[in-house]
Each structure stands twice: as structure tokens, then as C-alpha cells.
N, C-alpha and C positions, 0 to 999 in steps of 0.2 A: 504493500500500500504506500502510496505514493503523501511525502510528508509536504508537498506544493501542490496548495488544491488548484492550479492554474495548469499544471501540468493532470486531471484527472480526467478520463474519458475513456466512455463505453463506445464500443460496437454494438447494432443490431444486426443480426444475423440476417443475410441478405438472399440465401435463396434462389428461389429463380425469376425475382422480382425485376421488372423496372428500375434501378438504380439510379436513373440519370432523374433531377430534375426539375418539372415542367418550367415550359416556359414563363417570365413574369408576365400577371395580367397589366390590365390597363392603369395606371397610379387613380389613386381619390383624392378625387379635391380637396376633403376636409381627412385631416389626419385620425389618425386611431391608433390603440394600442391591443398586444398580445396579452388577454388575461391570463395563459399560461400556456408552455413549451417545455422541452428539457432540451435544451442546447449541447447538454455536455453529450449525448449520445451523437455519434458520427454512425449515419446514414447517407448512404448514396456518395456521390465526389465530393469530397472532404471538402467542409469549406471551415474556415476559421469562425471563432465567434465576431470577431471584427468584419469579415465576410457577411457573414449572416445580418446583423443589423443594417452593413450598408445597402445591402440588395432589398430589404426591409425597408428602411427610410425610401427608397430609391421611389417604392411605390407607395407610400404614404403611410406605412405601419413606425409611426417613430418611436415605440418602446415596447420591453417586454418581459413580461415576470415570468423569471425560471424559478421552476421547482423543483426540489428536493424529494427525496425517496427513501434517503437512507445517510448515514453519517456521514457517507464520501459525496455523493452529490450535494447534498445540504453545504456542507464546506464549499462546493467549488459553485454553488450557487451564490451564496454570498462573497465569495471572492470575485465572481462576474460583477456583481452589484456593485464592488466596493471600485474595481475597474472600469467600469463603462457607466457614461452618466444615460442611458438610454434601457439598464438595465435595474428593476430591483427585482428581490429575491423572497422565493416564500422557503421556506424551511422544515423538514420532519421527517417522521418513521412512517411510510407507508404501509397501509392496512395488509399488504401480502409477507411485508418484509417484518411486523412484528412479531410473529411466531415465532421465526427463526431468532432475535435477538432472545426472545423470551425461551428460549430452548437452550439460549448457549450460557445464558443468564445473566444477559445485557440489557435489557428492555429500559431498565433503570437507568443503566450509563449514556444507552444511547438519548433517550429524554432529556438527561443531562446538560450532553454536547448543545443537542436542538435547544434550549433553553437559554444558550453560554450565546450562540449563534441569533438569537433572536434580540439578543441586547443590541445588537450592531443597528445602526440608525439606518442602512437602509436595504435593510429585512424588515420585509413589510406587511406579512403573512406567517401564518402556521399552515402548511401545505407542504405535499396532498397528507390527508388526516382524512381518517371515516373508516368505513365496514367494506366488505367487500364476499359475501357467500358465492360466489361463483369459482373463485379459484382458492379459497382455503376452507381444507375439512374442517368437521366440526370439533375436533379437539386444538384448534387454533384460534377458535374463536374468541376465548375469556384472552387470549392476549389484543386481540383485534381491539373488544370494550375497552380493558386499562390503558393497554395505548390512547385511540379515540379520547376518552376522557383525558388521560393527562392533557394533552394536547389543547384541547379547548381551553382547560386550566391555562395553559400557557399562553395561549390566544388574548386571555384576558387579562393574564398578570403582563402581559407587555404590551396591553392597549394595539394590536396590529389586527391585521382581517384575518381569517380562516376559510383556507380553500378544501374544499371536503370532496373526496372519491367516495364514488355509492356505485356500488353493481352488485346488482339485484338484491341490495336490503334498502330499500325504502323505507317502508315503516319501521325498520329498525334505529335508521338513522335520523329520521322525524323525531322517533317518539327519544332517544337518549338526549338529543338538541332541548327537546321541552323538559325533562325530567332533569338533566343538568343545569341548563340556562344558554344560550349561544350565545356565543360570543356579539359585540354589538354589527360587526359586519363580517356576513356570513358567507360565505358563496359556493355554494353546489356546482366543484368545474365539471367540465362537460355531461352538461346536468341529461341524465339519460330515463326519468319519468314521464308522466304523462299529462295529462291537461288536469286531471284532478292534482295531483302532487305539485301542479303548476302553482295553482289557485291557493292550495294550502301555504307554500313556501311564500310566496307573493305575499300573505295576509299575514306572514310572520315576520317580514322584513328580511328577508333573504334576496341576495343575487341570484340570478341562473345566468350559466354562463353556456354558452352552446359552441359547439365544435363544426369542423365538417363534416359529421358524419348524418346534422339536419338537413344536407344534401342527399343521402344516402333514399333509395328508390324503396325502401323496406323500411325509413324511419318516421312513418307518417306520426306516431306519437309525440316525435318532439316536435313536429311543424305543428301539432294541435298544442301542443307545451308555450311555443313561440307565440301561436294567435294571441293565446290568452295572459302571458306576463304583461304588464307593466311597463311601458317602454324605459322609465327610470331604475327597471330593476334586470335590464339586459347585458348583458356582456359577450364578450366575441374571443374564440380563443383559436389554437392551431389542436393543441397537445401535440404541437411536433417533436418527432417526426412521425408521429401516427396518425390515423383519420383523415388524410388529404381526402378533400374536399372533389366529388365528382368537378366536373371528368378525368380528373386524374389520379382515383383511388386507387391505390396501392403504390404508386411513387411516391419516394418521399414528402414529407411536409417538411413546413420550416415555416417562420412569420410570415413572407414575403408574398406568401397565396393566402391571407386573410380578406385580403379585398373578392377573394372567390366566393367566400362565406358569407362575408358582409352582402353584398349583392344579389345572393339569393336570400338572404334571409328579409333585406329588403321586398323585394319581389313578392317574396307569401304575404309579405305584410300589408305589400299596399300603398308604403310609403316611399319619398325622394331618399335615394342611398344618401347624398349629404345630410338629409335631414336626421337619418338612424348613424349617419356615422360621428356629428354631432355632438347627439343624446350618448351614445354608446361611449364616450370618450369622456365625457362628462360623469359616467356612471365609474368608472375605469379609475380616474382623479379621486372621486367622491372615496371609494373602498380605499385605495391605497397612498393618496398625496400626491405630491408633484414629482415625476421621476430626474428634473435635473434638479439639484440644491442651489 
């Protein structure tokens, strides 16, 4: 393990994938931000982080919150932040990766780090945090809870927002938020419910933040999710490099295809893309401050 979080970075395993790409869309007039990405992961032709933002600025995405997953991302997420004024950082133990701390008998230390990490002025978030029943059995799960809760704890003793991962526990992640207290700014990243869970979070004071994958031809749930938020309680994200945005799902993502997403999500709505891009930038500020000091 590498002791310069500057020098940390993953591979995703590439398969027989599309590597290369896609082309940049058209820029937007009025600017917007990435509400969440993992940069440190190299997908497809390596581009640098300093790459990455400028092809990003180029077409109107001028910031972008990387998150954390785990000790070594969390570090090299706030070392981006504390590096580039176009980055801040959310920070934590993802719901799949706390079993494994909590198996080796770290859950505790790792909390710790994330904790030490979220003092830094500009770590802006506890992210990703939340439940995740799809890919951990259920003797994994009372760590998923202790983690999830620490973390919201942490969300509030450092006054920052909280970005929460949910696949397929909804009502579990609803009902711990009401039974703890959530944090004052919440955000459900790429919020994958329905138009009821819509309605419920909306009435709670939660963000939803949608991905590309509300482009996706099987995702009619979150286009019914989209109808019915709030235009003040929207966000726009990549989660790259994953969920590229039709028509170029399954090449990589990165910021610089946000205006993909912004434009159809527009579109279902009904509204002027400036006018959602805006509002959405506006939203973006509101949860996490101003990204240059």
C-alpha cells in the first residue's frame, strides 16, 4: 500500500469492453457540477486527473466530488480535493467493503481514518455510506448497520452532507435515516427507487441525485422518480466510470458526458437544459459550498 495517496489507483477490469472513450458532447451554456465519480479508478486510455477535469471544464462540467470507498480511496480522494480547486471530496467505508474491515477487525480503525479525513476543510461529505442487500450475504449485514450509522454520526459531528449507496434496501435505508436522524443534507447518489421512494425522500429533505443509467431503456422507475422530485432537490452525477449514459453504455464514463444526462433528463422533464442546469448547480452549491476557496 502505497504511503502517497497521489500516487493510489485502481484498474477496472476491462474485458471485452469498448475501452476507448466516447466522443465529447456538445458544451452547456450554463455550467454544472459532478455530484459524484471515482476518479482514482483508470478505465479505458488512461487519462490523468488533471486530464479528466480539463476535458470536463472543456464542456461545461467545472467541478467534481470524488468519493471514497475505502481507506485508500478516501485518502487519495481528499488528496485530489486538497490538489485541485475544481475538486472536493466525500469520504468513507462502503457498505460492501465493511464486512471485510469488520472480519479483519478494523471497522473501528477504519471509521477512525474516515473521521481524521473529514476534518480537512475541503471534504465535504460522508460518502458513499448506506446498505447494500444485493451483493452482501446476510451474515454481513450487522456490519453494513454499524458502519451506516457510524457514519451519519460522523456526517453530523463534522457538519458536511452525506452521500448514501442503497441497492435494493430501500426501506431499510429510509426507515435507519428516520430512526437515527439524517444528517441535515442528505443525498441518495445515484438514487435507484421509484416514484413513491421519490415522494417520501423529497418530503424529508433529501437530494436525489440520478446517474446515467435514467437513460437506460429498462429504467422507467427512475424517469417516474425524476417526474416527480423537486427541481430544488435534483442532482446530476456520472458514478464514473460506470453507468455511461446511453448511447454509449458500457464505455467508459468520466465527468465530461454529464451534459448527456443533463439533456435527457431535461427532455423527460419538459424543461430548457439551461434552465435544469441552473437549478441543478444551484442544488450542487446548496449541499456542499463553493468548490474554489
Amino acid at each position: 500500500m502505497t504511503t502517497d495517496p497521489s500516487q493510489y489507483v485502481r484498474t477496472r477490469e476491462k474485458g471485452t469492453r469498448d475501452v476507448t472513450y466516447p466522443a465529447a458532447p456538445e458544451p452547456l451554456a450554463v455550467p454544472v457540477y459532478d455530484n459524484h465519480a471515482h476518479l482514482e479508478i483508470e478505465d479505458g486510455v488512461g487519462l490523468s486527473l488533471d486530464e479528466q477535469l480539463e476535458r470536463a471544464a472543456s464542456v461545461g462540467v467545472v467541478g467534481v466530488v470524488q468519493a471514497g470507498g475505502d481507506i485508500e480511496s478516501s485518502r487519495w480522494s481528499a488528496w485530489a480535493a486538497t490538489a485541485h480547486p475544481r475538486v472536493l471530496a466525500a469520504v468513507a467505508i462502503h457498505p460492501n467493503e465493511a464486512p471485510a474491515y469488520a472480519a479483519a477487525g478494523r471497522l473501528d480503525e477504519a471509521i477512525a481514518v474516515i473521521d481524521e479525513l473529514a476534518a480537512q476543510p475541503r471534504v465535504r461529505a460522508i460518502g458513499e455510506t448506506g446498505l447494500d442487500f444485493f451483493r452482501t450475504e446476510e451474515d454481513g449485514l450487522p456490519a453494513q448497520f454499524e458502519s451506516f450509522e457510524a457514519h451519519i454520526a460522523l456526517a453530523k459531528k463534522h457538519g458536511v452532507a452525506m452521500q448514501i449507496h442503497d441497492r435494493d434496501a430501500h426501506d431499510a435505508v429510509l426507515e435507519t435515516l428516520l430512526r437515527v436522524g439524517a444528517p441535515e443534507r442528505t443525498v441518495f447518489h445515484c438514487f435507484s427507487g421509484d416514484e413513491a421512494m421519490a415522494h417520501v425522500a423529497a418530503e424529508r429533505g433529501y437530494w436525489l441525485s440520478f446517474a446515467g443509467n435514467v437513460t437506460f431503456k429498462n429504467a422507467q422507475n427512475l424517469r417516474d422518480a425524476l417526474a416527480v422530485t423537486p427541481r430544488e432537490r435534483i442532482l446530476v452525477e456520472t458514478d464514473a466510470p460506470f453507468l455511461t449514459p446511453t448511447p454509449h453504455r458500457g464505455r467508459p464514463n468520466a465527468p465530461y458526458l454529464i451534459p448527456v444526462t443533463l439533456r435527457f433528463m431535461a427532455a423527460e422533464l419538459g424543461v430548457d437544459v439551461d434552465e435544469l442546469a441552473a437549478q441543478v448547480a444551484a442544488n450542487t452549491l446548496e449541499v456542499y459550498g463553493a468548490f474554489e476557496d
